[in-house]
TORNUBA-336766 format. One line per field, with one value per residue (C-alpha): residue number from 0; x, y, z. Coordinates in steps of 0.05 Angstrom, whole numbers, plus 32768, in hexadecimal, padded with zeros to 4 digits. Example, Ala and Ser with C-alpha at 12.3 -4.5 7.8 and 13.67 -1.06 7.14 Angstrom:
2
k (0 / 1)
x (80F6 / 8111)
y (7FA6 / 7FEB)
z (809C / 808F)
***
This chain:
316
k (0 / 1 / 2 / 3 / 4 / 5 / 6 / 7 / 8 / 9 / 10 / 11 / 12 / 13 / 14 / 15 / 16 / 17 / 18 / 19 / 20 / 21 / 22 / 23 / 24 / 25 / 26 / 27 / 28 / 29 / 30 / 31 / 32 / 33 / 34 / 35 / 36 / 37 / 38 / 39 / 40 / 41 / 42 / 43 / 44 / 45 / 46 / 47 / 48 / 49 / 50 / 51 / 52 / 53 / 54 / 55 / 56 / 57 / 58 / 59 / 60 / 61 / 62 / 63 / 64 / 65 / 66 / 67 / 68 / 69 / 70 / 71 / 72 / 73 / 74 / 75 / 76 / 77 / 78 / 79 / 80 / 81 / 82 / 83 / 84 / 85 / 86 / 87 / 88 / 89 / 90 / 91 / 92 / 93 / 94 / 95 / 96 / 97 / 98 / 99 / 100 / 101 / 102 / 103 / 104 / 105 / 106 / 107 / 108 / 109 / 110 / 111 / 112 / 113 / 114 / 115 / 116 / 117 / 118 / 119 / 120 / 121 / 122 / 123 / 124 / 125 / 126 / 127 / 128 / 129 / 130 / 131 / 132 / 133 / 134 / 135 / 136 / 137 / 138 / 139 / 140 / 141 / 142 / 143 / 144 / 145 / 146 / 147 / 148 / 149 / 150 / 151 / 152 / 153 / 154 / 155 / 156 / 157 / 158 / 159 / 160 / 161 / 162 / 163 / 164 / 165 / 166 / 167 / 168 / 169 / 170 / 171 / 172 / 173 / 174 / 175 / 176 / 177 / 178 / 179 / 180 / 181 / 182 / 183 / 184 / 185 / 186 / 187 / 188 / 189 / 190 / 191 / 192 / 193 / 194 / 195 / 196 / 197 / 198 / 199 / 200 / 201 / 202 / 203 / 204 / 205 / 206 / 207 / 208 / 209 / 210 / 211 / 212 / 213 / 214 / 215 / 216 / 217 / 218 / 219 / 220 / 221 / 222 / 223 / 224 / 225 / 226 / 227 / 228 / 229 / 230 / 231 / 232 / 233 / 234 / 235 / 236 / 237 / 238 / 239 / 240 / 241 / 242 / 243 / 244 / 245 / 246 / 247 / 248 / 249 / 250 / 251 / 252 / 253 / 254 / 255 / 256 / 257 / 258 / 259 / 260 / 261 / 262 / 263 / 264 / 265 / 266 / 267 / 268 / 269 / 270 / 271 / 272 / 273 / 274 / 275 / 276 / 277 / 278 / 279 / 280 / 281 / 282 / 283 / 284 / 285 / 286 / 287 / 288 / 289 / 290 / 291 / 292 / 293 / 294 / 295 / 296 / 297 / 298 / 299 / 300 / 301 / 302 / 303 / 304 / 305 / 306 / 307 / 308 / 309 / 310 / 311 / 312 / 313 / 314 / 315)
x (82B6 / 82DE / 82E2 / 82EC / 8320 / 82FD / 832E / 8341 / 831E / 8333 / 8330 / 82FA / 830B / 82C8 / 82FF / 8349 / 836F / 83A2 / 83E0 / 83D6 / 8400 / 83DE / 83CF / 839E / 83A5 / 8363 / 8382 / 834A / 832B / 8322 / 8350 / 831F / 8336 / 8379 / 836B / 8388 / 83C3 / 839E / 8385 / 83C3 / 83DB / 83C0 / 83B7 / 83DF / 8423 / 8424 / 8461 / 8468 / 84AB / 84D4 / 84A5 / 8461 / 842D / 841A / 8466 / 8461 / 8425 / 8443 / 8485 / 8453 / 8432 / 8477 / 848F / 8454 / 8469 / 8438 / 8463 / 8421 / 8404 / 83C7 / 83B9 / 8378 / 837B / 8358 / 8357 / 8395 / 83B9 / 83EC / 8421 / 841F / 8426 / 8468 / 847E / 8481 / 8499 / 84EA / 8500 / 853B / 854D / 8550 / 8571 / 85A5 / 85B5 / 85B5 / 85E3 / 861C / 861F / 862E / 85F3 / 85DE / 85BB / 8585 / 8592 / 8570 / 853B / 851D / 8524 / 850C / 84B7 / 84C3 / 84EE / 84B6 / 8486 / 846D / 8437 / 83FD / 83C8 / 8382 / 834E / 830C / 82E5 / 82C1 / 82CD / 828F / 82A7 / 82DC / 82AE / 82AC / 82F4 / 8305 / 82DA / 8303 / 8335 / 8314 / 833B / 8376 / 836A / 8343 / 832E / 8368 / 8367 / 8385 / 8394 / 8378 / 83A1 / 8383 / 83B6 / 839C / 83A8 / 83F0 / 840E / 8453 / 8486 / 8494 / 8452 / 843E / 83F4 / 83E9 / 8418 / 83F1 / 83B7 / 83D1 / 83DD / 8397 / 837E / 83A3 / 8388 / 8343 / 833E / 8308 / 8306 / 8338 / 8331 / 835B / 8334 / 8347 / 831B / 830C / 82EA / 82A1 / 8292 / 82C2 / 829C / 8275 / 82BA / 82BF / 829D / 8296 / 828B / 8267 / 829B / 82A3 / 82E4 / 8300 / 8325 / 836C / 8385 / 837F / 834B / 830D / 82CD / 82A7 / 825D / 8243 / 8261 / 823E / 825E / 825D / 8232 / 8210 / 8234 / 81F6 / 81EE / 8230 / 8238 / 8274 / 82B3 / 82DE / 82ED / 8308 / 8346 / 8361 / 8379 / 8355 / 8369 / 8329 / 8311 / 8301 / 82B7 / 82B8 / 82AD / 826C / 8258 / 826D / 8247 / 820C / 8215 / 81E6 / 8204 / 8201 / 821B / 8232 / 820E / 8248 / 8258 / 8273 / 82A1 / 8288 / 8244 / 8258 / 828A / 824A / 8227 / 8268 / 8262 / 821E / 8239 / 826C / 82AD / 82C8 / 82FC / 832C / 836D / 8367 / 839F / 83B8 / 83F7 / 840E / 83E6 / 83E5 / 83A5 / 83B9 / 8378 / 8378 / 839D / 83AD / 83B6 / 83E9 / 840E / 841F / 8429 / 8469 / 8483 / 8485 / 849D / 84D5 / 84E3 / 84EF / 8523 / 8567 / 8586 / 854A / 852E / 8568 / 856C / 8520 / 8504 / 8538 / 851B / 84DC / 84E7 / 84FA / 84C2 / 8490 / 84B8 / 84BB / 8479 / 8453 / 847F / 8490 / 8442 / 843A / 83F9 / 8401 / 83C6 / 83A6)
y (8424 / 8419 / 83DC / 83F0 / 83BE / 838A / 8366 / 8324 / 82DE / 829C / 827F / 8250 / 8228 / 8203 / 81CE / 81B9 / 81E5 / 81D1 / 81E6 / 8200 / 81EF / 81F6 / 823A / 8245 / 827A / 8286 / 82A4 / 828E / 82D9 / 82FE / 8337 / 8372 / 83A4 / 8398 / 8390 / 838F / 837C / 8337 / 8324 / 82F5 / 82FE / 82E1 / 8323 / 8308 / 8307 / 8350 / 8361 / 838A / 83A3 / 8361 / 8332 / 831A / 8326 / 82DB / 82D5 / 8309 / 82E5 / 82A2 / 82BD / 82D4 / 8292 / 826B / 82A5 / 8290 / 8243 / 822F / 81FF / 81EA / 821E / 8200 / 822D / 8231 / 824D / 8247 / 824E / 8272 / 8274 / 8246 / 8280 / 8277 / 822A / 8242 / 8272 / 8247 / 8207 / 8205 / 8227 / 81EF / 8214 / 8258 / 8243 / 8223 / 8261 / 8280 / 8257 / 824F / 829D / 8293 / 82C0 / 82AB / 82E3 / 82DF / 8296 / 8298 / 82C8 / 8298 / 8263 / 827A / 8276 / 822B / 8221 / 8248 / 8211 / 81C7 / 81EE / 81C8 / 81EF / 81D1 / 81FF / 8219 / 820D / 8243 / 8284 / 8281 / 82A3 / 82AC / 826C / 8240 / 824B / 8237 / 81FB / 81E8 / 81E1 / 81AE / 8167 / 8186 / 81A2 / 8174 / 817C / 81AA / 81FC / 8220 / 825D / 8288 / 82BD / 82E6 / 8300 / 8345 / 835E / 8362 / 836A / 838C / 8353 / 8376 / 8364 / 8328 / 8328 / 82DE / 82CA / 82F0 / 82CC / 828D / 828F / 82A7 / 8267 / 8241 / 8268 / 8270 / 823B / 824A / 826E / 82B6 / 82EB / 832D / 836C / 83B1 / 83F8 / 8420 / 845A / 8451 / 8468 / 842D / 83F2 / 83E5 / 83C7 / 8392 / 8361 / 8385 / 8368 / 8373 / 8367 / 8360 / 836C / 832A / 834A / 8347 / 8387 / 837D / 833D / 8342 / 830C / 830F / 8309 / 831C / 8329 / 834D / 8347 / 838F / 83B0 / 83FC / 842F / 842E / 83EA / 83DA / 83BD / 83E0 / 83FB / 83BA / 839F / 8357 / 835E / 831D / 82F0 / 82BA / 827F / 8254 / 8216 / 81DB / 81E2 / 821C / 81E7 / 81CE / 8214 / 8218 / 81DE / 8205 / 824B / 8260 / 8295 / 82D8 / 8316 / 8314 / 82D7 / 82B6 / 8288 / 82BB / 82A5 / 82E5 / 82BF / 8282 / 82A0 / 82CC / 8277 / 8264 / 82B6 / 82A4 / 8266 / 8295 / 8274 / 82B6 / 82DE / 8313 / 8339 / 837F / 8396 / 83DC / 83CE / 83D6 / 83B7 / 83BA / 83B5 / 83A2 / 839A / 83DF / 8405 / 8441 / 8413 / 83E3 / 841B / 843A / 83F2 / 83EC / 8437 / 8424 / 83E0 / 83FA / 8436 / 83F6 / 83D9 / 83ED / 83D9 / 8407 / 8438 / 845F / 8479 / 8471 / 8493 / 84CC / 84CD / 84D4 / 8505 / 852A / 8518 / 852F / 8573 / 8582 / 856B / 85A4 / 85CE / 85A4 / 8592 / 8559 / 855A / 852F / 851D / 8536)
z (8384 / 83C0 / 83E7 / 842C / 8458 / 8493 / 84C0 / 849F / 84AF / 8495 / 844E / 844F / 8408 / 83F3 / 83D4 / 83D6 / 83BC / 837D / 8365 / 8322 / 82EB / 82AB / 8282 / 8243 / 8218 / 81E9 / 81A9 / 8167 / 8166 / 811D / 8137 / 810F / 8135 / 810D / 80CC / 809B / 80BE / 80E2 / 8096 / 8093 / 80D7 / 8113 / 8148 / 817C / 814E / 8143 / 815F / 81A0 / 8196 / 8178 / 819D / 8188 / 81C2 / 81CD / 81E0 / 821B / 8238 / 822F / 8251 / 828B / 8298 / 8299 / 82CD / 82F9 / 82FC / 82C0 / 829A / 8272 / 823F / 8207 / 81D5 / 81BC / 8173 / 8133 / 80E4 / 80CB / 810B / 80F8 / 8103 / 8148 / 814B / 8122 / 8151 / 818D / 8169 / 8159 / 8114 / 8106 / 80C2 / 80E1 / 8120 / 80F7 / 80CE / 810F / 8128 / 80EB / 80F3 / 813D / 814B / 818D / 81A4 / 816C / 8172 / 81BB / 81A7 / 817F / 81A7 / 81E2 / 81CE / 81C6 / 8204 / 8232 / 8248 / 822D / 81F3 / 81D3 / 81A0 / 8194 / 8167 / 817A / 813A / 8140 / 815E / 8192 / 81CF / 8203 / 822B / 81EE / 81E7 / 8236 / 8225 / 81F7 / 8228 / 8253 / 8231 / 823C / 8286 / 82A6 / 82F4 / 82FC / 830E / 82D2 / 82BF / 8287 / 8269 / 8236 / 81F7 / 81EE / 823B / 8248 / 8294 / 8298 / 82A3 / 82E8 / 8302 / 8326 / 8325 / 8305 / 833E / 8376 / 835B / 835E / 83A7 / 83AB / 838D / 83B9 / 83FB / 83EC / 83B6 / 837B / 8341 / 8346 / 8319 / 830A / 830D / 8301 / 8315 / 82C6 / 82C2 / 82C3 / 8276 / 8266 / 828A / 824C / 8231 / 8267 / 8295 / 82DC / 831C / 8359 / 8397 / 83E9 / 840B / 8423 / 845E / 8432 / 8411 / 83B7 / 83C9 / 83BC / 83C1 / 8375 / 838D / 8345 / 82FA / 82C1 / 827A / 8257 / 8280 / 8274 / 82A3 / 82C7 / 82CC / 82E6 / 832C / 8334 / 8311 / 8321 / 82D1 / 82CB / 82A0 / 827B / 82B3 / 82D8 / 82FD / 82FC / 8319 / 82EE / 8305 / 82CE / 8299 / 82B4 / 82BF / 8278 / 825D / 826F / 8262 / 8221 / 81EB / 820D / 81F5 / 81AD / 81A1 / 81C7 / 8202 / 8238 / 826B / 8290 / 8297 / 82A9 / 82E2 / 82F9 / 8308 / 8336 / 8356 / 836F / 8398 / 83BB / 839A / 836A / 837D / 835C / 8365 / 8361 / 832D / 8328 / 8306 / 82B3 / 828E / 8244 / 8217 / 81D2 / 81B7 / 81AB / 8177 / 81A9 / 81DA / 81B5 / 819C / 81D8 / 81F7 / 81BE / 81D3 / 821B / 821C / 81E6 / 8222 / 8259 / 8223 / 8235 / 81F2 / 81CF / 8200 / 820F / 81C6 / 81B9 / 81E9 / 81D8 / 8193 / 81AF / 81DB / 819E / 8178 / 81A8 / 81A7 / 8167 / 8151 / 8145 / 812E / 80EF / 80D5 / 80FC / 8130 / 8172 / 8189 / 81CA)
***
């Protein structure tokens, strides 16, 4: 679907717009897709290179400005309470051996933003989760940035939807055009240009829909910046799809009064929910290292050459 471009008319914010400064990061899902590797292991610790993915979204929010991140976690997900807390007995090791270089590395996850971690309970839904947020948020905007999406550290979409909170106020979230056999996998919206090139005006959001069911091709990917009316909306969503609280429903309720928006994304993104997906999210981001790609992706390059000719099968 293609949006076609009106000349621009002024923002007309329903509310005040806020400067946001607080992020949530749902991370108290099972991880299936991964086992047996998330039976011990929370899913967001496998390791994307030598970094667990929690850290890279983490490092994203604190590039945006958001100096407060709450965690919402669950059963057996201590690890990652661990990973952002300071390690004094490792640090001090670190240290005596005058290794600062691994001494910053694992500082660095504590020293990103002010971090709190509440649980869930019970794994009911991306909504439920966001609910759980509410103490800690309280009538501010905040951002919500899912674990399993990763944007390439050289994008700035949470940032350009930021300043799209703050000009049209609201609830802003990121969308991203899929094929249409894939919008089964994701909630898809139904849109109106806004006048401004990459903004468009959510009028309607279906969570999952059937190809032929789908209002359009636009997917929202794992970043929103939503208003604190979201937990109202919230409070009386029912279980949809799944059995679960869907944030997808609940942002549909705030679409109908006209106060939905999203950034159209066509940068890198990463989906590590996948197995394909993750592993080709570790080749590439080890290619953009210059103290690994240089002689990784020569290995690779070799690899791929000299794959078929000595029994191994790349796949198509």
């Amino acid at each position: 679907m293609i949006v076609p471009h009106t000349p621009a008319t002024p923002a007309t914010p329903t509310t005040p717009a806020r400067t946001v400064r607080k992020a949530v990061v749902p991370a108290a899902g099972l991880g299936t897709r991964f086992l047996p590797a998330t039976k011990a292991t929370p899913k967001e610790m496998l390791p994307v290179v030598d970094k667990p993915a929690i850290q890279y979204v983490v490092e994203e929010a604190a590039a945006a400005g958001l100096d407060d991140v709450l965690m919402i976690t669950g059963r057996h997900k201590r690890a990652i309470e661990d990973h952002f807390d300071n390690a004094f007995e490792l640090e001090q090791a670190l240290a005596a051996k005058g290794d600062t270089v691994r001494l910053d590395a694992v500082r660095d996850p504590a020293r990103l933003a002010n971090i709190h971690h509440i649980r869930q309970g019970e794994p009911l839904g991306l909504g439920h989760a966001v609910l759980c947020a509410r103490r800690h948020v309280g009538d501010e905007p905040f951002a919500v940035l899912l674990g399993d999406d990763l944007i390439d550290p050289r994008e700035t979409l949470l940032g350009e939807m930021l300043d799209v909170r703050e000009r049209y106020a609201g609830t802003v979230v990121a969308l991203m055009e899929v094929a249409p056999e894939q919008t089964h996998l994701y909630g898809c919206a139904a849109v109106e240009p806004t006048g401004e090139d990459g903004v468009v005006k959510v009028t309607g959001l279906v969570e999952k829909p059937a190809r032929e069911e789908a209002p359009s091709n636009y997917a929202v990917i794992g970043r929103y910046v939503l208003d604190p009316g979201v937990f109202d909306a919230l409070e009386r969503t029912e279980p949809g799809r799944g059995g679960e609280i869907q944030l997808t429903d609940a942002l549909q309720e705030l679409a109908a009064d006209g106060t939905v928006h999203g950034v159209v994304f066509d940068g890198l993104r990463y989906d590590t929910g996948d197995k394909a997906d993750y592993l080709r999210t570790v080749v590439r981001l080890a290619c953009d290292r210059p103290d690994l790609g240089p002689e990784f992706l020569s290995w690779l390059k070799e690899f791929v050459a000299t794959a078929e000719t000595d029994g191994r099968r790349l796949a198509a």
